[in-house]
MDAnalysis code that builds the backbone (N, CA, C; Angstrom):
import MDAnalysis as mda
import numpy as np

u = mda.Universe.empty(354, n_residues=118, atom_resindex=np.repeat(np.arange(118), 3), trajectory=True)
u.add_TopologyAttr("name", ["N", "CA", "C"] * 118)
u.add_TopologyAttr("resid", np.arange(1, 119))
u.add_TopologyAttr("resname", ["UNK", "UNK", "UNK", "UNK", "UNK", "UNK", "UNK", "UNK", "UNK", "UNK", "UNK", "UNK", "UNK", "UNK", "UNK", "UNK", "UNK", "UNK", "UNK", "UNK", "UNK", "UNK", "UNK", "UNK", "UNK", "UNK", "UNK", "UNK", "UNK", "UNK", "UNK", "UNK", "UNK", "UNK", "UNK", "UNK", "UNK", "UNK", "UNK", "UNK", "UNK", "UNK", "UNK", "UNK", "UNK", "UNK", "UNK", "UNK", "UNK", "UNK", "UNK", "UNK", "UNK", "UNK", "UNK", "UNK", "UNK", "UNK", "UNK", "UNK", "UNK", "UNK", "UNK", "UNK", "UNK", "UNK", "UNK", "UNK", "UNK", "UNK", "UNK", "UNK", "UNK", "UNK", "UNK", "UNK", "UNK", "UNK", "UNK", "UNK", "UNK", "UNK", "UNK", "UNK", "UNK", "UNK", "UNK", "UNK", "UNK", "UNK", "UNK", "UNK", "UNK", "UNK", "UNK", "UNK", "UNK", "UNK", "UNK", "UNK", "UNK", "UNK", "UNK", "UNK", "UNK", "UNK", "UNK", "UNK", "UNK", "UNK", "UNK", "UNK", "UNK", "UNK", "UNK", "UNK", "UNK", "UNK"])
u.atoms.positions = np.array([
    [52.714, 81.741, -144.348],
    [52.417, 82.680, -145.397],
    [51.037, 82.358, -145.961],
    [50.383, 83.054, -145.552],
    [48.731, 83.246, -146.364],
    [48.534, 83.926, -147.616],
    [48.435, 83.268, -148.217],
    [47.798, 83.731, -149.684],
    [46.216, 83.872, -150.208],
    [45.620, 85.135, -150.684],
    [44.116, 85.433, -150.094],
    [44.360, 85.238, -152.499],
    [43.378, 84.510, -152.501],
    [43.276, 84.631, -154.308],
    [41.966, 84.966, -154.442],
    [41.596, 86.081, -154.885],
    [40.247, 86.328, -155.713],
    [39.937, 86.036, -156.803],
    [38.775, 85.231, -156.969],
    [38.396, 84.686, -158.010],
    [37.437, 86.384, -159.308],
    [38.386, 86.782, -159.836],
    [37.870, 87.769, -160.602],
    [38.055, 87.745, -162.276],
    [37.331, 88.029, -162.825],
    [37.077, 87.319, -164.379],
    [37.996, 88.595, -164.971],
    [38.636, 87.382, -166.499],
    [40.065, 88.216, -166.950],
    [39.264, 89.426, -168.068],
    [37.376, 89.654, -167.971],
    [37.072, 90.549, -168.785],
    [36.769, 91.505, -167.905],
    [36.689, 91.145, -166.856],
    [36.397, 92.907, -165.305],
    [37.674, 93.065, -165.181],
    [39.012, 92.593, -165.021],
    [40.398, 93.098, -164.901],
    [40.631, 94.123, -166.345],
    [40.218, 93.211, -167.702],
    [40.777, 94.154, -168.603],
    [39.905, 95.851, -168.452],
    [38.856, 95.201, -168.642],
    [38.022, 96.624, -168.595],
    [38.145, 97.560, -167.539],
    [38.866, 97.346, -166.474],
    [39.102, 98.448, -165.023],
    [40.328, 98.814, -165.987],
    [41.218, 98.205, -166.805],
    [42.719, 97.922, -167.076],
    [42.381, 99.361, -168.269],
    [41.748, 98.750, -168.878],
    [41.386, 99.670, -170.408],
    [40.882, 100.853, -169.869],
    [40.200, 101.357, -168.620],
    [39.331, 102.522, -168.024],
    [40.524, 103.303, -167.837],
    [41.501, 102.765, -167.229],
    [42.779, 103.648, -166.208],
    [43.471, 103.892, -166.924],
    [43.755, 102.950, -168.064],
    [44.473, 103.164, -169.443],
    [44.026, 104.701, -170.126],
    [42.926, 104.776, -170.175],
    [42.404, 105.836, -171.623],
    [42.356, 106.892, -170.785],
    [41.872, 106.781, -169.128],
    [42.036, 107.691, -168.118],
    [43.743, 108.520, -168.455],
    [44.542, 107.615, -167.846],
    [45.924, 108.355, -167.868],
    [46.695, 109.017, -169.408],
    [46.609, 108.410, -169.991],
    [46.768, 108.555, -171.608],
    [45.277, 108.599, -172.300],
    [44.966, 109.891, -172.643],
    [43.557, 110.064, -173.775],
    [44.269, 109.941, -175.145],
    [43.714, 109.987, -176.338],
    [43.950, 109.786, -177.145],
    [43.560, 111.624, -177.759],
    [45.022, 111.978, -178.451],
    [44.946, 113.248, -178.769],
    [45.375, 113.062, -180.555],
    [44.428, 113.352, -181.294],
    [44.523, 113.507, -182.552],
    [44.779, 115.248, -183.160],
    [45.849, 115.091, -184.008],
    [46.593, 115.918, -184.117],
    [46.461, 116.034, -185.620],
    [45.915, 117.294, -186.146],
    [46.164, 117.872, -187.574],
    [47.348, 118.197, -188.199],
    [47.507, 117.394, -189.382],
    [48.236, 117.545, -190.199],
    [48.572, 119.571, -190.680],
    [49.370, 119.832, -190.545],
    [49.667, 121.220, -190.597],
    [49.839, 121.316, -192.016],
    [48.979, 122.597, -192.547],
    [48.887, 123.150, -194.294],
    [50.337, 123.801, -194.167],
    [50.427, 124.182, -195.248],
    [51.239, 125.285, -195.925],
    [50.886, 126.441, -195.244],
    [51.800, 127.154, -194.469],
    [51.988, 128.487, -193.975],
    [52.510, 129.391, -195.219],
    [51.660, 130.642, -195.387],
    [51.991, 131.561, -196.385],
    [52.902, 132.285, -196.068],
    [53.358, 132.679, -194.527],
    [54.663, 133.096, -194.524],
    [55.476, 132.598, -194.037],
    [55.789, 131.079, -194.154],
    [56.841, 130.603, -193.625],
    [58.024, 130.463, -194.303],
    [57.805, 130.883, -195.439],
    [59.325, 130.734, -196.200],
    [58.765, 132.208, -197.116],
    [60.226, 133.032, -197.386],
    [60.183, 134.612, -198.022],
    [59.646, 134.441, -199.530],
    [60.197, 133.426, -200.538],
    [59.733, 133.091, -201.775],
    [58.208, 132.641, -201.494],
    [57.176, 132.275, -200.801],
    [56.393, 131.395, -200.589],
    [55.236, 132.330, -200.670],
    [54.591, 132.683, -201.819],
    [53.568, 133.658, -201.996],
    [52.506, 133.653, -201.964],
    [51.282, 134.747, -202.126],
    [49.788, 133.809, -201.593],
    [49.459, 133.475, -202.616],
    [49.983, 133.612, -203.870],
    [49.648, 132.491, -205.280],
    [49.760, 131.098, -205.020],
    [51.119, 130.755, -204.774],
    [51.596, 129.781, -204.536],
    [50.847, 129.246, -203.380],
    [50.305, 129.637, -201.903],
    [49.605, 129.068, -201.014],
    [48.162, 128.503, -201.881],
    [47.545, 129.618, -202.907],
    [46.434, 128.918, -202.839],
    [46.299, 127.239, -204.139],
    [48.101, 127.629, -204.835],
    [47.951, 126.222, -205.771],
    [48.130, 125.251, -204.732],
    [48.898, 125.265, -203.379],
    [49.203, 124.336, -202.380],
    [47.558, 123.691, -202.198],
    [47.059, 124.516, -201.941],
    [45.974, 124.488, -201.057],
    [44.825, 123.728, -202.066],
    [44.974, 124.047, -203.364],
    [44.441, 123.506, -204.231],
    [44.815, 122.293, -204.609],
    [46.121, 122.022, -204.521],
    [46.559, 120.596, -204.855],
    [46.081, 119.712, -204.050],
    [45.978, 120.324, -202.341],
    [45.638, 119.196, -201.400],
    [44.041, 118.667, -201.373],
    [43.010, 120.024, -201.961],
    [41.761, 119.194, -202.472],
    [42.114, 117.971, -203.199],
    [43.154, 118.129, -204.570],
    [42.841, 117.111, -205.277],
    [43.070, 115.970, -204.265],
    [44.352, 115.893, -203.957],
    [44.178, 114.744, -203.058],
    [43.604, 114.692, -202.603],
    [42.641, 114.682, -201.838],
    [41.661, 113.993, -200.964],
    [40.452, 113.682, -202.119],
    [40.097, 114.592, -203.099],
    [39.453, 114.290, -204.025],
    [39.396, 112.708, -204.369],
    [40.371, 112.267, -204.656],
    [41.238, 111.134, -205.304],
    [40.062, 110.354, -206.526],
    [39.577, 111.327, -206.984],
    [38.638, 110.986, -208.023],
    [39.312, 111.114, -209.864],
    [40.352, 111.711, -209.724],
    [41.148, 111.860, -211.164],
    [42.676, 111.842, -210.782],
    [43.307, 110.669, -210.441],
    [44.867, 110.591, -209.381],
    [45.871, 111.386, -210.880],
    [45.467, 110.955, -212.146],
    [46.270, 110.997, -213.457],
    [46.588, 112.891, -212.637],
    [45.165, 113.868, -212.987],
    [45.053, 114.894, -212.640],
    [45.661, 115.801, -211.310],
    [45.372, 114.931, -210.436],
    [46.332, 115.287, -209.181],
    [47.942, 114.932, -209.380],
    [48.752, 113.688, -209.984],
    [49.636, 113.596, -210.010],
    [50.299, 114.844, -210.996],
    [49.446, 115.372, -212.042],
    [50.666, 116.351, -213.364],
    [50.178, 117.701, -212.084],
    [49.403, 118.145, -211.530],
    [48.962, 119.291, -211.020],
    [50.447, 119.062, -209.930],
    [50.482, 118.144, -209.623],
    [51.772, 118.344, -207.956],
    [52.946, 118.328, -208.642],
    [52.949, 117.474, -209.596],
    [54.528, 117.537, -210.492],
    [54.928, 119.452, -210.780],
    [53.544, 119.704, -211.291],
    [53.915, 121.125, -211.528],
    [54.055, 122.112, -210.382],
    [53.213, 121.929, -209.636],
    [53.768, 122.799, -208.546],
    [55.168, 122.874, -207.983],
    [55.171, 121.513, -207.831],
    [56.692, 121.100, -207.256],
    [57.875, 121.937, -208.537],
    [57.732, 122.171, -209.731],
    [58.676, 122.813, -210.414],
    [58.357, 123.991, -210.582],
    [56.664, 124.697, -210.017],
    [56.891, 126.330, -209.871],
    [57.324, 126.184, -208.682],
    [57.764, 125.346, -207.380],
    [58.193, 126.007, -206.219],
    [60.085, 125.690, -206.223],
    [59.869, 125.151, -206.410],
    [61.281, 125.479, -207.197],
    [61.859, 126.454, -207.674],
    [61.428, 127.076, -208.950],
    [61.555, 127.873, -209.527],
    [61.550, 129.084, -208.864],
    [60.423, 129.199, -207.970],
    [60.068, 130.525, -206.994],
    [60.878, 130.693, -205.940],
    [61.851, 129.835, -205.791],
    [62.312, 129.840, -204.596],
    [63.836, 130.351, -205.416],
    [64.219, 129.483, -206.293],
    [65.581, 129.595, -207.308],
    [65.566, 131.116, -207.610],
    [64.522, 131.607, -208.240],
    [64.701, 132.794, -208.415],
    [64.164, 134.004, -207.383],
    [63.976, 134.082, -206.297],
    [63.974, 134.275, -205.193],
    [65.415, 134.917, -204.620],
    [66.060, 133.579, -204.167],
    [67.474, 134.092, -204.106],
    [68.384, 134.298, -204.686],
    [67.967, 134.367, -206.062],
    [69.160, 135.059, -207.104],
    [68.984, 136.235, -207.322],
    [67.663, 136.949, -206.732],
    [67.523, 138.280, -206.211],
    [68.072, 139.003, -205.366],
    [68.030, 137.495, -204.086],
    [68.580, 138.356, -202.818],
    [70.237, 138.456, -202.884],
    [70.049, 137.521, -203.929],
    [72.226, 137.556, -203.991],
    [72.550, 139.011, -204.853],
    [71.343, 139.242, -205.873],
    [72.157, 140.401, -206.809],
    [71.622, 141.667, -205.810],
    [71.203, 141.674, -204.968],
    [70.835, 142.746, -204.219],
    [72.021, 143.433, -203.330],
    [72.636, 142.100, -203.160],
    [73.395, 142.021, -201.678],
    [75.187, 142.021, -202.227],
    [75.238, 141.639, -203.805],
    [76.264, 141.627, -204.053],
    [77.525, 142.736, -203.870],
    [79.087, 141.963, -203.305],
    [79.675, 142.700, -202.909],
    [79.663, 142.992, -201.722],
    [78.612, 142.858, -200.889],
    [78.741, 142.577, -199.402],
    [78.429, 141.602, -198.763],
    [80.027, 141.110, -198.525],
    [80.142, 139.656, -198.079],
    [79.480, 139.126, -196.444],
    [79.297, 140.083, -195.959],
    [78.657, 139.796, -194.136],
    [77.553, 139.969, -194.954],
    [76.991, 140.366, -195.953],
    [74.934, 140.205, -195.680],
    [74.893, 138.880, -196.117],
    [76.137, 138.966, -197.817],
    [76.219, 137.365, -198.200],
    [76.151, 135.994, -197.546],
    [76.746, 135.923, -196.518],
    [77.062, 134.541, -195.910],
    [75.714, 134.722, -194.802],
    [75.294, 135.816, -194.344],
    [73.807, 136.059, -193.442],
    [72.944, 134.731, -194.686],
    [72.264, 135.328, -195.688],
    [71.777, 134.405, -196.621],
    [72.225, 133.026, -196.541],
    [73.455, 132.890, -196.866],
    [73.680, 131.363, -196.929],
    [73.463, 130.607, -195.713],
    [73.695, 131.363, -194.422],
    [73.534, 130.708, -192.883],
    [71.797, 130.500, -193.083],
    [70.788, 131.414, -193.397],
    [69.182, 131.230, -193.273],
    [69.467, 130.470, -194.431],
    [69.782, 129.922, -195.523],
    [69.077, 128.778, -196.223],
    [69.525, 127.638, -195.379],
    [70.938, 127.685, -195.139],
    [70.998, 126.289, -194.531],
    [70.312, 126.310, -193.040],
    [70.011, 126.930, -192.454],
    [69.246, 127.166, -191.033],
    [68.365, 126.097, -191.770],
    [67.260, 126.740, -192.768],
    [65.973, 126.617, -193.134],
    [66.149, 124.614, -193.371],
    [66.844, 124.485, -194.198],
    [66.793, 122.811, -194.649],
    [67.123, 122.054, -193.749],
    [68.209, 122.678, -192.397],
    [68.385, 121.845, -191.244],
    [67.147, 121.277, -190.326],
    [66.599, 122.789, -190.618],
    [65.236, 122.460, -189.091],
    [64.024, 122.071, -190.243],
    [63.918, 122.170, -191.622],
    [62.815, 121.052, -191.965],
    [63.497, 119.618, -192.022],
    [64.933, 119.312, -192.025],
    [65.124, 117.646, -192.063],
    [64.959, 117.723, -190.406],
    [64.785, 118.204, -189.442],
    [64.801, 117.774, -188.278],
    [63.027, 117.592, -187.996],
    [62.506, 118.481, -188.566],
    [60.885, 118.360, -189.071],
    [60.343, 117.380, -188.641],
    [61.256, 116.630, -190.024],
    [60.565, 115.372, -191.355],
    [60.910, 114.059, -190.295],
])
């Protein structure tokens, strides 16, 4: 049994190693996805542009006091917009129990596939 050993340095192995590496797998950077204005029925283009405004502040991060009461509040107008939203679509629909439970199947649709999201 012949054994042939090449004497080759462990910084030309990594670097052929690291070439074939970044070759087969590139590195794909991927954007953080905004707020879609119509992805949810309560979700209005008011409300997109306080989203959209809140996320300056953050990155701002020059007044955090300011960014933190601005998101607190949003977070309780989207709430709100959403709460009263479907207490619309319920008094609309009231008395008919097949549109009724349609509604309740799309909210819970909706919170299933954002915890599957998250």
């Amino acid at each position: 049994m012949i054994m042939i050993v090449m004497l080759i340095s462990p910084t030309a192995v990594y670097s052929k190693f690291k070439m074939l590496f970044d070759e087969c797998f590139p590195l794909i950077i991927e954007k953080a996805e905004r707020f879609k204005a119509n992805s949810k029925p309560w979700f209005t283009n008011g409300l997109n542009k306080s989203a959209q405004k809140k996320l300056k502040l953050y990155h701002n991060c020059s007044d955090l006091i300011k960014y933190k009461n601005y998101k607190n509040k949003l977070t309780s107008v989207l709430r709100l917009a959403e709460k009263e939203y479907y207490e619309g679509r319920f008094k609309e629909i009231q008395g008919d129990i097949s549109k009724t439970w349609k509604v309740i199947k799309s909210i819970f649709t909706n919170i299933f596939q954002a915890r599957l999201h998250s």
